[in-house]
C-alpha positions as CSV (number, residue, x, y, z in Angstrom):
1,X,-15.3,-11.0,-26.9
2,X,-12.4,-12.0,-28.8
3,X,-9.7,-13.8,-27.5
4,X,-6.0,-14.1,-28.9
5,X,-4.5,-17.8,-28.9
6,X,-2.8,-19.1,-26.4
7,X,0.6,-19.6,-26.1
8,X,2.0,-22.3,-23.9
9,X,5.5,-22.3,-24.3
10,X,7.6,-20.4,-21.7
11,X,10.5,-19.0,-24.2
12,X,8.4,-16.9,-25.9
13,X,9.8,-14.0,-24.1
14,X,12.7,-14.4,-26.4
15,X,9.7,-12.5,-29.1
16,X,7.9,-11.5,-26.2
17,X,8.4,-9.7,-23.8
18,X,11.2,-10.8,4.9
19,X,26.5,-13.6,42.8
20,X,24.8,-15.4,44.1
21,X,24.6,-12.7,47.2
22,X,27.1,-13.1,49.4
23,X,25.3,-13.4,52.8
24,X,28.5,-12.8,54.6
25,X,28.3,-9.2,53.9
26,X,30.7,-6.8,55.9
27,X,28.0,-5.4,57.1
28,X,26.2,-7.9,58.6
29,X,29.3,-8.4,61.5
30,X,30.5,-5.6,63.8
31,X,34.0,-7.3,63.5
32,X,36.3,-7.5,60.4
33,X,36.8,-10.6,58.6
34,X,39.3,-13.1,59.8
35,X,40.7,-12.5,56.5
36,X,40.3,-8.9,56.7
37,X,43.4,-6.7,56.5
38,X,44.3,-5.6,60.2
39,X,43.8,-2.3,59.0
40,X,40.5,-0.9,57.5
41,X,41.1,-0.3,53.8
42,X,40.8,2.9,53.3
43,X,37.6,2.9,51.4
44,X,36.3,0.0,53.5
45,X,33.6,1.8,55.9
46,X,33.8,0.8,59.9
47,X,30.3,0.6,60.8
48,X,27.3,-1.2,59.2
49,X,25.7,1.3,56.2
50,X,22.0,2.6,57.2
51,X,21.3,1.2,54.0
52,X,23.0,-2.2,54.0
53,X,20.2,-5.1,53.9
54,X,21.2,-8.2,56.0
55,X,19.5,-10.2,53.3
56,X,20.6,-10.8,50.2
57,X,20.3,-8.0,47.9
58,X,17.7,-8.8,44.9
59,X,20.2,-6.9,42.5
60,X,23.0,-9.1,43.3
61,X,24.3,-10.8,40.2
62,X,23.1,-14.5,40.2
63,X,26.3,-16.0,39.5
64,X,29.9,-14.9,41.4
65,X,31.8,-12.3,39.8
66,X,35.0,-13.3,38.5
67,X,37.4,-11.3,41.0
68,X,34.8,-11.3,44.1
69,X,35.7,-13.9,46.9
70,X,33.3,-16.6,48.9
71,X,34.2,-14.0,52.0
72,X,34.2,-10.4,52.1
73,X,37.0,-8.6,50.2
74,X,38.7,-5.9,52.2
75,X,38.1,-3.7,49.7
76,X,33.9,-4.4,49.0
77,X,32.3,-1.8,49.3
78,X,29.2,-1.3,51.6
79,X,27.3,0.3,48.7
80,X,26.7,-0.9,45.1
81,X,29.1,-0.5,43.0
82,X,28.0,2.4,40.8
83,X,29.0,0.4,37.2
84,X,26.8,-2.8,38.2
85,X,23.7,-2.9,36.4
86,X,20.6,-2.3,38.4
87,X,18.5,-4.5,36.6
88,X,20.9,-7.6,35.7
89,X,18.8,-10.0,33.5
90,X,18.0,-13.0,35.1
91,X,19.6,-15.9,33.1
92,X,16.4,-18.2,33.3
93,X,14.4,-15.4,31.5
94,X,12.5,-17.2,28.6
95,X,13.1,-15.9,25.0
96,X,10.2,-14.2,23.0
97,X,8.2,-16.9,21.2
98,X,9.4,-16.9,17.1
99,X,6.8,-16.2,14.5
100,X,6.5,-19.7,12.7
101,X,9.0,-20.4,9.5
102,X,7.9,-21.0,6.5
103,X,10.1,-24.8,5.3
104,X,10.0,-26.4,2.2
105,X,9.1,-30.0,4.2
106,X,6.4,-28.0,6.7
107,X,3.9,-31.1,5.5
108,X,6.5,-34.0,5.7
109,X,4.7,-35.3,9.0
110,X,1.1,-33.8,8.8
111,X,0.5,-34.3,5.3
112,X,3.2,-36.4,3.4
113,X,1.2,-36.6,0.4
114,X,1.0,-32.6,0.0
115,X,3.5,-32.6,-3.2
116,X,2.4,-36.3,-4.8
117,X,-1.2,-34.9,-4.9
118,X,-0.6,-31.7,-5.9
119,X,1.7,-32.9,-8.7
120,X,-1.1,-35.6,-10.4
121,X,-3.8,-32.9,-10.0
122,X,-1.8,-29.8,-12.0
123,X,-0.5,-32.4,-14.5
124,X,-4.5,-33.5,-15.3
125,X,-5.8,-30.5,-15.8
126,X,-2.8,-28.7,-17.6
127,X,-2.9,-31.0,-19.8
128,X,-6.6,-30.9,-20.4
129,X,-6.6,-27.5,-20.2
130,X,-3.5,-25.4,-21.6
131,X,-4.2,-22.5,-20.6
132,X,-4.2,-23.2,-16.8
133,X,-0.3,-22.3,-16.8
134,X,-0.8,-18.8,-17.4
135,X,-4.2,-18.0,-15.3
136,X,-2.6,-19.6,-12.0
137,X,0.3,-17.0,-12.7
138,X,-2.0,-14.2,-12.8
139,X,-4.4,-15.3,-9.8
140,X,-1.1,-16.3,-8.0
141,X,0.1,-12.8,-8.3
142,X,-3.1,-10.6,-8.0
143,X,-3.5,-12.4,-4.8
144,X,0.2,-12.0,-3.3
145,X,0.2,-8.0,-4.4
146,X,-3.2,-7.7,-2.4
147,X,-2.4,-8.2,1.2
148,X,0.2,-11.0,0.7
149,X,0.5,-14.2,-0.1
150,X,-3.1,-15.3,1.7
151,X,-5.2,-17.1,-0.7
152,X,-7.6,-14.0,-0.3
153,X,-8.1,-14.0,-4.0
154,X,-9.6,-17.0,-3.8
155,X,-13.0,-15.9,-1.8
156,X,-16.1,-15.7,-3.3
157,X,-18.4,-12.6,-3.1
158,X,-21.8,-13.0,-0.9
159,X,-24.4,-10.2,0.5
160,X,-22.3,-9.2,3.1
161,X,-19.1,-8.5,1.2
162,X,-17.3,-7.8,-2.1
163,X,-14.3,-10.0,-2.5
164,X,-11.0,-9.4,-4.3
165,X,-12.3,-11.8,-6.9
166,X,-15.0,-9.6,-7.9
167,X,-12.9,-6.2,-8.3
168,X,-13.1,-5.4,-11.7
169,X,-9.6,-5.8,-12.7
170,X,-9.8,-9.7,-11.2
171,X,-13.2,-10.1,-13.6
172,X,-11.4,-11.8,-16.2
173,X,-9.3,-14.4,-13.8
174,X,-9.0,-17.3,-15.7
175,X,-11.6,-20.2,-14.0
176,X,-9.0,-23.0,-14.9
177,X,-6.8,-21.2,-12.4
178,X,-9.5,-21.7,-9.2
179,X,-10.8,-25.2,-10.6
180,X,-7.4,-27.0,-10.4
181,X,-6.7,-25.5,-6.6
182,X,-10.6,-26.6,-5.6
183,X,-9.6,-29.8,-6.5
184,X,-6.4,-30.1,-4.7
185,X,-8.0,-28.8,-1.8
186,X,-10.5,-31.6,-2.2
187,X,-8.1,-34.4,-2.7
188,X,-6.1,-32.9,0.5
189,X,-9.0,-32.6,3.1
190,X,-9.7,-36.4,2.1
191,X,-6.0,-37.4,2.6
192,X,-5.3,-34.5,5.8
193,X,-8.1,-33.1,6.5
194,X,-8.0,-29.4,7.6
195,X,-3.7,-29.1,7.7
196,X,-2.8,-27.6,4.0
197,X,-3.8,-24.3,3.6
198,X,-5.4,-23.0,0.1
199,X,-2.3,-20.1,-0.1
200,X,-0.3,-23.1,-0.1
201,X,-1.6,-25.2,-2.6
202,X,-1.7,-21.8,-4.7
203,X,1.6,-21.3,-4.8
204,X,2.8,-25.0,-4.9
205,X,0.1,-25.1,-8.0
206,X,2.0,-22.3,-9.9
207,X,5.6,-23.7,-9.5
208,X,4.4,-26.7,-10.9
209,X,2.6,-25.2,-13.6
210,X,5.1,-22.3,-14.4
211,X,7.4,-26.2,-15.1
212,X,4.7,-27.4,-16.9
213,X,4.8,-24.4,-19.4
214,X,8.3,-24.5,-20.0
215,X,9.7,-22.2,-17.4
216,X,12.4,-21.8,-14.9
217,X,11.1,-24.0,-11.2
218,X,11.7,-21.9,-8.7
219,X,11.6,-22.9,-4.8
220,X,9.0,-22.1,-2.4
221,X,8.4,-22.8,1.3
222,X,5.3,-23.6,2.9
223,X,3.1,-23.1,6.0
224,X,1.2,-20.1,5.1
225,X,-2.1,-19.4,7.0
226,X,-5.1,-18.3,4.9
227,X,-6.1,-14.7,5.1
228,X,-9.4,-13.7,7.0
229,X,-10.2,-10.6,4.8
230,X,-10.7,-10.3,1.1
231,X,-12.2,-7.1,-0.3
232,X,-12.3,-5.3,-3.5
233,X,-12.1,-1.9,-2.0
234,X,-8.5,-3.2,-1.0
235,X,-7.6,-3.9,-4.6
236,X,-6.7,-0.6,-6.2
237,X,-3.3,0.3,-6.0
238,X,-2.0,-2.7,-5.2
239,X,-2.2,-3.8,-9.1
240,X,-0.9,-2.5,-11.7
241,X,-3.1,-1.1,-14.8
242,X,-3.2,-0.2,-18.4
243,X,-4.0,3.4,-17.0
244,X,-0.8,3.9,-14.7
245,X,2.3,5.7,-16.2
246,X,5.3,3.6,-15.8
247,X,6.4,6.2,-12.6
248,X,3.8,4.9,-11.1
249,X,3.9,1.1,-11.7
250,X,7.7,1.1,-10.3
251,X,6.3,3.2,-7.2
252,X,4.2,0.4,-6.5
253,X,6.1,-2.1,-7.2
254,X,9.1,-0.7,-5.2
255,X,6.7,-0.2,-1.9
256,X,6.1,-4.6,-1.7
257,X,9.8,-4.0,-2.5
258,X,10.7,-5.1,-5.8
259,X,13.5,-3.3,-7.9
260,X,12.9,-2.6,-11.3
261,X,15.0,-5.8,-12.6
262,X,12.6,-7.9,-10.4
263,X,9.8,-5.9,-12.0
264,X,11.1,-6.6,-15.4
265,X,11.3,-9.9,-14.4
266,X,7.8,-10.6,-13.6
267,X,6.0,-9.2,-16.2
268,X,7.9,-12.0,-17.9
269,X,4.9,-13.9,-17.1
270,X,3.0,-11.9,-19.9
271,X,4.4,-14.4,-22.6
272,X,2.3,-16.7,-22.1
273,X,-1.2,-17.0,-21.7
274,X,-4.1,-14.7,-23.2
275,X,-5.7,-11.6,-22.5
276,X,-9.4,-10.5,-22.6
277,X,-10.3,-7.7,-25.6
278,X,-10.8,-4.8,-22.8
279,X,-7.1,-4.9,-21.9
280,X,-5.8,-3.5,-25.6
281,X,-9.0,-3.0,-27.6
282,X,-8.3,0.7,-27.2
283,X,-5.1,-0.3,-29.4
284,X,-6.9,-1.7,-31.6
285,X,-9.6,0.8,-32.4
286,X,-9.7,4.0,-30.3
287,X,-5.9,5.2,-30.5
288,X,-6.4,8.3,-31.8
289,X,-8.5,10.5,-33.9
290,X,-7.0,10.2,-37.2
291,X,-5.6,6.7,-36.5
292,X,-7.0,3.7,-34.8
293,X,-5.0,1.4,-34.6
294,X,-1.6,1.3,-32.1
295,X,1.4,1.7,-35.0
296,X,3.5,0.7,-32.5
297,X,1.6,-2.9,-32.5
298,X,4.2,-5.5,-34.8
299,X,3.7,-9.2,-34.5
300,X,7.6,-9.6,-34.7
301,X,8.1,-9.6,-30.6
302,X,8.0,-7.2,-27.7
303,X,11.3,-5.3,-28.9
304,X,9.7,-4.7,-32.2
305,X,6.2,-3.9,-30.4
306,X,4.4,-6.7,-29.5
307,X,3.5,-5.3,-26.1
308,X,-0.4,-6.0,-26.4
309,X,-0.9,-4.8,-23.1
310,X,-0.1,-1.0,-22.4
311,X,1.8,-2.0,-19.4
312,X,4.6,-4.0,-21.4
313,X,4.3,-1.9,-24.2
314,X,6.1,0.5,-21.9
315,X,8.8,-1.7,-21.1
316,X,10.3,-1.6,-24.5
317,X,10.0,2.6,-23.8
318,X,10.9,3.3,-21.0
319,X,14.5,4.0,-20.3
320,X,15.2,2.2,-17.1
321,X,13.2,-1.0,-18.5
322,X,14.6,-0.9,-21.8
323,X,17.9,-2.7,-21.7
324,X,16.6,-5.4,-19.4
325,X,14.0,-6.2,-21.7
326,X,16.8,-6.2,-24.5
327,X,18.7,-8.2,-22.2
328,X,16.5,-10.8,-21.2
329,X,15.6,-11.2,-25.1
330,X,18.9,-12.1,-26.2
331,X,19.8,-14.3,-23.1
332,X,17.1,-16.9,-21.9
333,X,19.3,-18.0,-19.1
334,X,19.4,-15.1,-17.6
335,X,16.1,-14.2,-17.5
336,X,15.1,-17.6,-16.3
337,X,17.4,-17.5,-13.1
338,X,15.7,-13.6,-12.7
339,X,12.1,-15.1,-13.4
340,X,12.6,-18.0,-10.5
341,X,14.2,-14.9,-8.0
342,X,11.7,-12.9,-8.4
343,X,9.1,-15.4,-7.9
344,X,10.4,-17.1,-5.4
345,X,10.5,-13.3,-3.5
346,X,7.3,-13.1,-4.6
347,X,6.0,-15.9,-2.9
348,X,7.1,-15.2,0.4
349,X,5.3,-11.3,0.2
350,X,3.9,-10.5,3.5
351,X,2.9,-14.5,4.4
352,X,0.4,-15.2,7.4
353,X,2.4,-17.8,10.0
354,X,0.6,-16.9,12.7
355,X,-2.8,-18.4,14.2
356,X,-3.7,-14.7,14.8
357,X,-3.5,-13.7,11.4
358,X,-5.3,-16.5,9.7
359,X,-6.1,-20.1,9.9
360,X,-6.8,-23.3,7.2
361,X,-9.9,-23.0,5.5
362,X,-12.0,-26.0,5.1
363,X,-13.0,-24.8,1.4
364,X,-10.5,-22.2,-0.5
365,X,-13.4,-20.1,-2.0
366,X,-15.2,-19.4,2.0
367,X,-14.2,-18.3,5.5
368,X,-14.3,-20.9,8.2
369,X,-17.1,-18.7,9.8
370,X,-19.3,-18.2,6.6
């Protein structure tokens, strides 16, 4: 299978394209209140309601009203009044729990090593290993669009189930990309055992790496819980493929709620990195009839045709993509600050927080109860 070179530095795209009741009621005496008018109001009523409790009403506000007095008002009625609310809401009453935040120091306490360890172990292997950059973009992203943000990519296949990892379009995940987060995890179970979750070190692993490459940093929060189902039946469309027309890729995309900027954006991430013959050997070989190779295919940069994938080829074709690819081409700043956006927004994609939703595995590539 042949294999184009890698290219680690980030620019390329340059060439390449979430009352108290009032127990003195006027109804509880069969005489007016000393400080009653000596004559009945006229809405006052002279004998005790049938309905009148002598015990505090339960409905009664808890706290005074502002105009009502610590003794019968001459002008109280015997009933409710008809604007009061008949269910006032007890002030005590406790607030719905909050679903748990993601926060940028969530392991200050529990794990104040988190970043330190993370840090020397993507530095290692990036450097041993150059290509590292670019698969941990592509796992980090297959796994977000699945499901969320979950480390569910991360799961290996066994005789009761078919994970994400082994859907056919995750085949050709780079290894690099699972080796350096195995190892973190290692690292962190000896330092704070069972507290970082493998979601987290995945997407703390890209950041760093995404740096490493050249490329924008881009803040992320942590606290994620790992996912408790990963299945390749879950897989298709939720990731785009060479197959899909451009109509249908923005469909998608707009559905996890991504405009078509932030899609632009993100397939940025296709300037580095390599991909596998499969992707674009029809490009190569099988383009048509009477002509085999893509014409469209010019080593000079996406706007001139580099798109070796279908799916950016169609950037540089497609009207709505077009001028941002053209844009971002011509000004690396701004596609930078729209790279770390969108990846930051991209990180945070339907994120477990809560216990019921996942937990921390004790190894990234097996449920807890495996």
């Amino acid at each position: 299978m042949a294999v184009l070179p890698i290219s680690v530095i980030f620019l390329a795209f340059i060439s390449i394209p979430y009352s108290i009741a009032n127990p003195n009621s006027p109804n509880a005496s069969p005489k007016p209140s000393p400080v009653a008018s000596p004559k009945p109001s006229p809405r006052a009523s002279p004998k005790p309601s049938p309905v009148a409790s002598p015990k505090p009403s339960p409905l009664a506000s808890p706290k005074p009203s502002p105009v009502s007095s610590p003794k019968p008002s001459p002008l109280a009625s015997p009933k409710p009044s008809p604007a009061a609310s008949p269910n006032p809401r007890p002030l005590a009453s406790p607030m719905p729990s909050a679903k748990p935040a993601l926060r940028a120091d969530y392991y200050k306490t529990t794990c104040p090593d988190f970043e330190k360890i993370v840090r020397e172990y993507v530095h290692q292997k990036q450097t041993q290993s150059p290509s590292t950059a670019a698969g941990a973009l592509r796992v980090f992203m297959h796994d977000c669009f699945v499901d969320g943000c979950d480390g569910s990519v991360l799961i290996s296949s066994n005789a009761f189930n078919a994970a994400e990892r082994d859907s056919d379009i995750n085949l050709s995940l780079p290894g690099d990309a699972f080796d350096v987060v195995i190892k973190i995890k290692n690292a962190l179970e000896d330092a704070c055992p069972g507290v970082v979750s493998c979601a987290d070190i995945l997407t703390a692993s890209t950041r760093n790496l995404v740096v490493m490459a050249g490329g924008p940093r881009f803040n992320v929060s942590f606290g994620r819980k790992d996912g408790l189902v990963s299945q390749a039946a879950r897989i298709p469309g939720n990731l785009p493929t060479n197959n899909m027309t451009m109509d249908e890729i923005l469909k998608m995309f707009a559905s996890k709620g991504f405009s078509i900027q932030e899609y632009v954006a993100l397939m940025g991430a296709h300037t580095i990195g390599f991909a596998h013959c499969k992707e674009f050997s029809d490009r190569l070989f099988k383009f048509a009839p009477n002509q085999p190779t893509d014409p469209e295919l010019n080593p000079r940069g996406l706007p001139r045709g580099l798109g070796l994938l279908t799916v950016d080829n169609m950037l540089v074709k497609d009207p709505r993509t077009k001028p941002l690819v053209e844009q971002y081409a011509s000004n690396e700043v701004k596609f930078f600050a729209d790279f770390a956006a969108a990846m930051e927004k991209l990180s945070l994609l339907e994120v477990k927080t809560d216990p019921k939703d996942g937990n921390v595995r004790r190894r990234c590539d097996a449920f807890n109860d495996a």
